[in-house]
C-alpha positions as CSV (number, residue, x, y, z in Angstrom):
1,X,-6.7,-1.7,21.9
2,X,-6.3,1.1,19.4
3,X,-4.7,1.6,16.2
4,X,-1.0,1.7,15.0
5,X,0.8,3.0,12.0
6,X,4.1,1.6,10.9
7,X,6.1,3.2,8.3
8,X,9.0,3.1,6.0
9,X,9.1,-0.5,6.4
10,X,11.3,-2.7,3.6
11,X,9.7,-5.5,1.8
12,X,12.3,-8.0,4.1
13,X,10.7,-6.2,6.9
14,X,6.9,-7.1,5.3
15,X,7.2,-10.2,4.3
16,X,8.5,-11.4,8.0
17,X,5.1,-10.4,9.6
18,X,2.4,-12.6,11.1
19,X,-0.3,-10.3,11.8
20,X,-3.9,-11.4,11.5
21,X,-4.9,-10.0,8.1
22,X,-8.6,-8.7,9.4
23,X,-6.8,-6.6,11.8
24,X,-5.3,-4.2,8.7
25,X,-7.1,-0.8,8.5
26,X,-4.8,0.0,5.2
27,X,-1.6,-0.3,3.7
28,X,0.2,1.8,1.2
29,X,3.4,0.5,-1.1
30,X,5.4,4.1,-2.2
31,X,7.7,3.3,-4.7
32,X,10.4,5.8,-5.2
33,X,12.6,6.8,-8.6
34,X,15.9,7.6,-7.8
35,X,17.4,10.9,-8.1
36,X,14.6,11.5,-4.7
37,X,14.9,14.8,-5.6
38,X,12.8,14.6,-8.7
39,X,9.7,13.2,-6.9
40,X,9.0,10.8,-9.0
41,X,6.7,7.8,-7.1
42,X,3.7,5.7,-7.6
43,X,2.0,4.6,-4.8
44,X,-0.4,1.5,-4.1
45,X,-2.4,1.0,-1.7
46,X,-6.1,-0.3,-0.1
47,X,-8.3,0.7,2.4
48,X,-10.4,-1.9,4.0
49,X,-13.6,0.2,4.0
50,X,-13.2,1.5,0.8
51,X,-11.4,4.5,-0.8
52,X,-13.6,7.8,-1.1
53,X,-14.2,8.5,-4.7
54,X,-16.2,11.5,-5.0
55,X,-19.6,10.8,-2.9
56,X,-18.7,6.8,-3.0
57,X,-16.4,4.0,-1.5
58,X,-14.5,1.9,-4.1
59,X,-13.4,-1.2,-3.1
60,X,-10.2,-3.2,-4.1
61,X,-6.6,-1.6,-5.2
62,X,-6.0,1.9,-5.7
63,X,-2.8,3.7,-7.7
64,X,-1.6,7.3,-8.2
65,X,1.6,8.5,-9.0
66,X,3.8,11.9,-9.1
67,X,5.7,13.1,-12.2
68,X,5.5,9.6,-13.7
69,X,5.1,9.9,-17.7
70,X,2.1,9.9,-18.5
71,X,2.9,7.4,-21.5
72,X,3.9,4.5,-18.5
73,X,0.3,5.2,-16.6
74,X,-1.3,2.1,-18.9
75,X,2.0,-0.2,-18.5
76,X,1.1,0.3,-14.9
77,X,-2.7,0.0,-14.9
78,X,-2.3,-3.3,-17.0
79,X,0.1,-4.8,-14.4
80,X,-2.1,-3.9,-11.4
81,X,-5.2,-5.5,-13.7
82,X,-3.5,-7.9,-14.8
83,X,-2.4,-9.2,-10.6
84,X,-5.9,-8.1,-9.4
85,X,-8.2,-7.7,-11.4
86,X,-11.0,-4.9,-11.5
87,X,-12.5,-2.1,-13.0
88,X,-10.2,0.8,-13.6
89,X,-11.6,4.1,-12.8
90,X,-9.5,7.2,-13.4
91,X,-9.8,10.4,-11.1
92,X,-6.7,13.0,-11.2
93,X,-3.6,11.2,-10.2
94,X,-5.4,8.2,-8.9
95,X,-6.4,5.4,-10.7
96,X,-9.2,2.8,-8.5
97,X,-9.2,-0.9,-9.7
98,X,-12.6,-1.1,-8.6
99,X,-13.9,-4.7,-7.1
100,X,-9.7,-5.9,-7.5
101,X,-9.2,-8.8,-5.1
102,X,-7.5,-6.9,-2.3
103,X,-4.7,-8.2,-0.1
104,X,-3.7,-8.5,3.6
105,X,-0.8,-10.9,4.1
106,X,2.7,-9.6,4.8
107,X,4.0,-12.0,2.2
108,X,1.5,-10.2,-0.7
109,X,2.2,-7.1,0.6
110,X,5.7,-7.8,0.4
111,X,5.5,-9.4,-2.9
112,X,4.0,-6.9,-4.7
113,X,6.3,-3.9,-3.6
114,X,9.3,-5.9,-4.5
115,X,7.3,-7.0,-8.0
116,X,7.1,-3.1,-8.6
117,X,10.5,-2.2,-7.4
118,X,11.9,-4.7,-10.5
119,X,9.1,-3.9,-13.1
120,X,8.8,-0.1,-12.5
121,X,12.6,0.6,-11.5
122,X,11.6,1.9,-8.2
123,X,12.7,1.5,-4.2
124,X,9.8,0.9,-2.3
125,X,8.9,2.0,1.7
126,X,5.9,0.4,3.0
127,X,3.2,1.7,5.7
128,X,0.4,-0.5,7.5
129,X,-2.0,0.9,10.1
130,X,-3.6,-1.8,12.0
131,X,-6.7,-1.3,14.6
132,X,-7.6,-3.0,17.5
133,X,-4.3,-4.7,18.3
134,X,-2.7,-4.8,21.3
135,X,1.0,-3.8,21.8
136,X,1.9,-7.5,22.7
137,X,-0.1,-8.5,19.4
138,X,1.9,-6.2,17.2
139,X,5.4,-7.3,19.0
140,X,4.5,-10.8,18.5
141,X,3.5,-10.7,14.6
142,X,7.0,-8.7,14.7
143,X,6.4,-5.2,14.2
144,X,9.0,-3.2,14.7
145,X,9.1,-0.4,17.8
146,X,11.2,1.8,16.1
147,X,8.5,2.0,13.4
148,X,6.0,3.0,14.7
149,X,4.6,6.2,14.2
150,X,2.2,8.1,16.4
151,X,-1.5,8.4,15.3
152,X,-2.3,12.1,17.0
153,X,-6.0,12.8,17.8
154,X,-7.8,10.2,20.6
């Protein structure tokens, strides 16, 4: 048992999966403005232990973005709120919705990347890392080989 990362998954590709929920380590939702070339993205994501802020672990759902106008950064905060709930905590490019109900579930995974995609104008790539699975586990809940990507170290 160990941990796998899966990346550039669609939302089709998310919502199709069974896995056990507990077994999530994290997920992130990048949402992508087209022309790529301007690098222009806001990603969402959640860590199941918390994500580091400063000395301290914030639970619940966390935001940043890259050359997104800074006049959109409340439209975005609002609809996060709005979905999750929480107390919103800025730092830099990241904003923490702190004590948000988090999810697990392919399906709200899935339905919030494709939420974004319509409200934000964006195309979104998801990535899940799961731990203590087994291979059979993650080819069962359908995970797809030819997404995974290594995890170097142990």
């Amino acid at each position: 048992m160990s941990r796998s990362r899966y990346w550039k998954l669609t939302a089709d590709e998310v919502e199709q999966l069974t896995h056990n929920p507990d077994k999530i380590l994290n997920w992130e939702i990048k949402g992508i403005r087209k022309p790529e070339e301007e690098a222009k993205f806001i990603g969402v994501f959640t860590y199941r232990n918390g994500t580091p802020l400063d000395y301290e672990l914030k639970k619940g759902i966390v935001y940043y973005h890259n050359n997104i106008d800074r006049k959109e950064i409340p439209e975005i905060t609002k609809f996060l709120e709005k979905r999750y709930g929480g107390e919103k905590i800025e730092k830099g490019e990241r904003i923490f919705l702190d004590g948000s109900k988090e999810i697990y579930t392919g399906k709200d995974i899935a339905e919030l990347a494709r939420a974004l995609d319509e409200k934000f104008d964006t195309t979104s790539v998801v990535s899940i890392e799961l731990e203590d699975v087994t291979q059979e586990q993650l080819k069962e809940w359908g995970y797809p080989d030819s997404k995974l990507l290594p995890i170097p170290g142990k």
